[in-house]
LUMLUMLO-165570 format. One line per 3 residues: number of its first residue (from 1); for each residue z, y, x of C-alpha. Coordinates in steps of 0.5 Angstrom, whole numbers, always signed. Example, Ala and Ser with C-alpha at 12.3 -4.5 7.8 and 13.67 -1.06 7.14 Angstrom:
2
1> +16:-9:+25 ~ +14:-2:+27;
REM end
This chain:
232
1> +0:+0:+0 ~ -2:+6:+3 ~ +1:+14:+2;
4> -2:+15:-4 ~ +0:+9:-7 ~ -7:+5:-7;
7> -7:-2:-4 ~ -13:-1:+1 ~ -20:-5:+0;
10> -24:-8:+5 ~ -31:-10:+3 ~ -34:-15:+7;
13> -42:-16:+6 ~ -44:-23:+8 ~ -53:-22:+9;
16> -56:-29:+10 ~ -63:-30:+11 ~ -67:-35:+6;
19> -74:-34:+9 ~ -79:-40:+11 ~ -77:-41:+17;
22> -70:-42:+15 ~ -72:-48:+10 ~ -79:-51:+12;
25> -81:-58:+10 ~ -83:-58:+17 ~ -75:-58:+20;
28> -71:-63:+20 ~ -67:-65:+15 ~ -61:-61:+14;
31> -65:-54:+15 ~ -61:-48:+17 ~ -61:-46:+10;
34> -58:-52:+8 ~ -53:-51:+13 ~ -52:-44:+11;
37> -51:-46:+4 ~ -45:-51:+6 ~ -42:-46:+11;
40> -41:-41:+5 ~ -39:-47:+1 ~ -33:-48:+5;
43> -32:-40:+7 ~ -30:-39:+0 ~ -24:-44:+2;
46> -22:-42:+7 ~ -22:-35:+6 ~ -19:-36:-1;
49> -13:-39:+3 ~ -11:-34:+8 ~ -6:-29:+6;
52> -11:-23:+6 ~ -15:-25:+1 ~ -12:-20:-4;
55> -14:-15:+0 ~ -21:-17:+3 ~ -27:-16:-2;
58> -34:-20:+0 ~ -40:-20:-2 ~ -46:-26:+0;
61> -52:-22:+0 ~ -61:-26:+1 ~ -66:-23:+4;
64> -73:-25:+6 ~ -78:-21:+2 ~ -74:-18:-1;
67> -66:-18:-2 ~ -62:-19:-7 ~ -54:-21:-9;
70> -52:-28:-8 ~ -45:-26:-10 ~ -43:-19:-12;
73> -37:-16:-8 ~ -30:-20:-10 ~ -24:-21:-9;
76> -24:-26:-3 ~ -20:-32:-7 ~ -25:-30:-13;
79> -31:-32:-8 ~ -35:-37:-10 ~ -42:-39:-7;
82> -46:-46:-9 ~ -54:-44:-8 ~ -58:-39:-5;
85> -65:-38:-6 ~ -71:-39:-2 ~ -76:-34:+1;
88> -82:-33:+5 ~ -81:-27:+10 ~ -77:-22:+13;
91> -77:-16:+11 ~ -72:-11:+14 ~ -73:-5:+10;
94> -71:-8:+4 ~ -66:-11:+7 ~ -64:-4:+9;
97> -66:+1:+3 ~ -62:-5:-1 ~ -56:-5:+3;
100> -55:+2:+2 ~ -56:+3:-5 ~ -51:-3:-7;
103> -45:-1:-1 ~ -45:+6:-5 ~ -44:+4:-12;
106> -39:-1:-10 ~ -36:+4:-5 ~ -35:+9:-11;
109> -33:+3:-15 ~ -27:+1:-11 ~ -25:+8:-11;
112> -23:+9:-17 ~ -18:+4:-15 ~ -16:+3:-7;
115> -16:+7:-2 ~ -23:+4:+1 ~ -23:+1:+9;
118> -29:+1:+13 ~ -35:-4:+11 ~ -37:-8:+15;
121> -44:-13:+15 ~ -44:-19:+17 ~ -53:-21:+18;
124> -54:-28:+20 ~ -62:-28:+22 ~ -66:-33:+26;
127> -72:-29:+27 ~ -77:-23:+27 ~ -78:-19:+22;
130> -84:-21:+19 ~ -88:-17:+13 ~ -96:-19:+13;
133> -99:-21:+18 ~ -95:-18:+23 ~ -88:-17:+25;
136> -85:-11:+23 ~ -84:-5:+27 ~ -77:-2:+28;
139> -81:+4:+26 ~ -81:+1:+19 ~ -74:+0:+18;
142> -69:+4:+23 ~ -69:+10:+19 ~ -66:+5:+12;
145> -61:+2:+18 ~ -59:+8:+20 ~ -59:+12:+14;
148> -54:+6:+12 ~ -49:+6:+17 ~ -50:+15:+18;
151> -52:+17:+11 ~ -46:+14:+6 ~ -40:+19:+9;
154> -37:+13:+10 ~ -36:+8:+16 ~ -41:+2:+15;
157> -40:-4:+21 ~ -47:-8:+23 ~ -45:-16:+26;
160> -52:-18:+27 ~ -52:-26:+29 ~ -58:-29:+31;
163> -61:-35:+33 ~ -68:-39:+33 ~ -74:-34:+35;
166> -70:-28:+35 ~ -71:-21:+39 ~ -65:-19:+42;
169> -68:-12:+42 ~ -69:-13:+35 ~ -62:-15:+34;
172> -58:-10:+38 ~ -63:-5:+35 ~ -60:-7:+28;
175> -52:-8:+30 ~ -48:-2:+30 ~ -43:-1:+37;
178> -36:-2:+38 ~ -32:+0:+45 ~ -40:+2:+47;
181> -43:-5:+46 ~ -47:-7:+40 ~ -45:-12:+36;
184> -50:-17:+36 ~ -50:-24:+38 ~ -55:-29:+40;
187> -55:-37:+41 ~ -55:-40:+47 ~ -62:-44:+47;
190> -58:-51:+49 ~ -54:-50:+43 ~ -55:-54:+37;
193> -55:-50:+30 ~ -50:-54:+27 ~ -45:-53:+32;
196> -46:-46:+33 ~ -47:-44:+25 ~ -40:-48:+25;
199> -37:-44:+31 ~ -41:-37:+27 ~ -39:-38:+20;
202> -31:-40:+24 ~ -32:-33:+27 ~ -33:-30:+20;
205> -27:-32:+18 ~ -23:-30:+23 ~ -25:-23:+23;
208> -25:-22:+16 ~ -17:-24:+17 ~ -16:-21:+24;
211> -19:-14:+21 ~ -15:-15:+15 ~ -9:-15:+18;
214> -9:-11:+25 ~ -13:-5:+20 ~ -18:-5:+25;
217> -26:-8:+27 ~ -23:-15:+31 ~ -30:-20:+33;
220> -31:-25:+38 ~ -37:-28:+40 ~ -38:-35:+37;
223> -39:-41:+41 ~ -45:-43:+43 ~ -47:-35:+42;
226> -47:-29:+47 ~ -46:-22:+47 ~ -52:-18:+48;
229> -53:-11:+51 ~ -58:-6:+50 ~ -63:-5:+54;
232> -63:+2:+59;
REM end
């Protein structure tokens, strides 16, 4: 409970990526998207046990051609998660623009009620953002990003983990700095993707309880993952 009597919110926005190269007939079976289902699935659980889950709010949101929610934002013990649909590519400007228009409306939601902490975004990718046939430049999309964590008069944190065919340019370009490093996490090449989704959807769950408790952004690098730095 803060000053003014209000208990504190923190939003959480889990953003998963349903485009084909996460489901292709092609993958062995189970695909990353069958894998990040399940890990949402078993993260609701374990969020909902924590003894932060009154005061953390999550969302899932799916993106490829286009975003959507999976789940609007909830309280953590009310979360639950058994599907998400499945897209072709990826495209980060809708992802982005679609981003914004939902953290604001929650934000003003949530304060009629809570005092409102940082908002912090989770993005799970496995590749380039792709529209056309073309990839898709950050030219496109880096005014949507940026007017999401510049432009809501409001802190938004952007955790980017990437793994598979990913640009490490591309992903520090999309996360936004913490203590002078981005917040961006690629996979190791010689980790599996089960193991490592484990590890990542593991960190998730941390950071959500940590941040909650400390009042403060707390993040680790998943096993099987590195932190990135940006270029000079």
């Amino acid at each position: 409970m803060t000053s003014t009597g209000q208990p504190r919110a923190y939003p959480f926005y889990i953003a998963c990526d349903i485009s084909k190269s996460m489901w292709s007939d092609n993958l062995p079976s189970p695909t990353p998207h069958d894998l990040v289902t399940n890990s949402l699935s078993a993260l609701t659980l374990e969020l909902s046990d924590e003894p932060t889950s009154e005061k953390a709010h999550i969302a899932i949101i799916e993106f490829a051609d286009r975003a959507a929610v999976a789940r609007p934002l909830t309280r953590a013990y009310d979360l639950t998660v058994s599907h998400l649909n499945k897209g072709i590519q990826t495209d980060y400007l809708k992802l982005f623009s679609f981003l914004g228009e939902v953290i604001r409306n929650d934000i003003k939601r949530l304060k009629e009620t809570y005092e409102v902490r940082p908002v912090n975004i989770f993005i799970l990718t496995d590749g380039e953002p792709f529209v056309g046939n073309q990839r898709q430049p950050k030219t496109t999309w880096l005014p949507a990003r940026n007017q999401l964590t510049e432009g809501l008069d409001h802190q938004v944190n952007i955790i980017a983990f990437g793994f598979g065919d990913i640009d490490e340019d591309t992903l520090t370009a999309a996360a936004t700095a913490y203590h002078d490093r981005p917040l961006a996490f690629a996979s190791n090449s010689s980790a599996p993707v089960s193991t490592m989704l484990d590890s990542l959807f593991k960190v998730i769950v941390f950071t959500v309880s940590q941040s909650v408790q400390k009042d403060e952004l707390v993040v680790r690098a998943p096993e099987g993952m590195r932190q990135l730095q940006r270029k000079a």
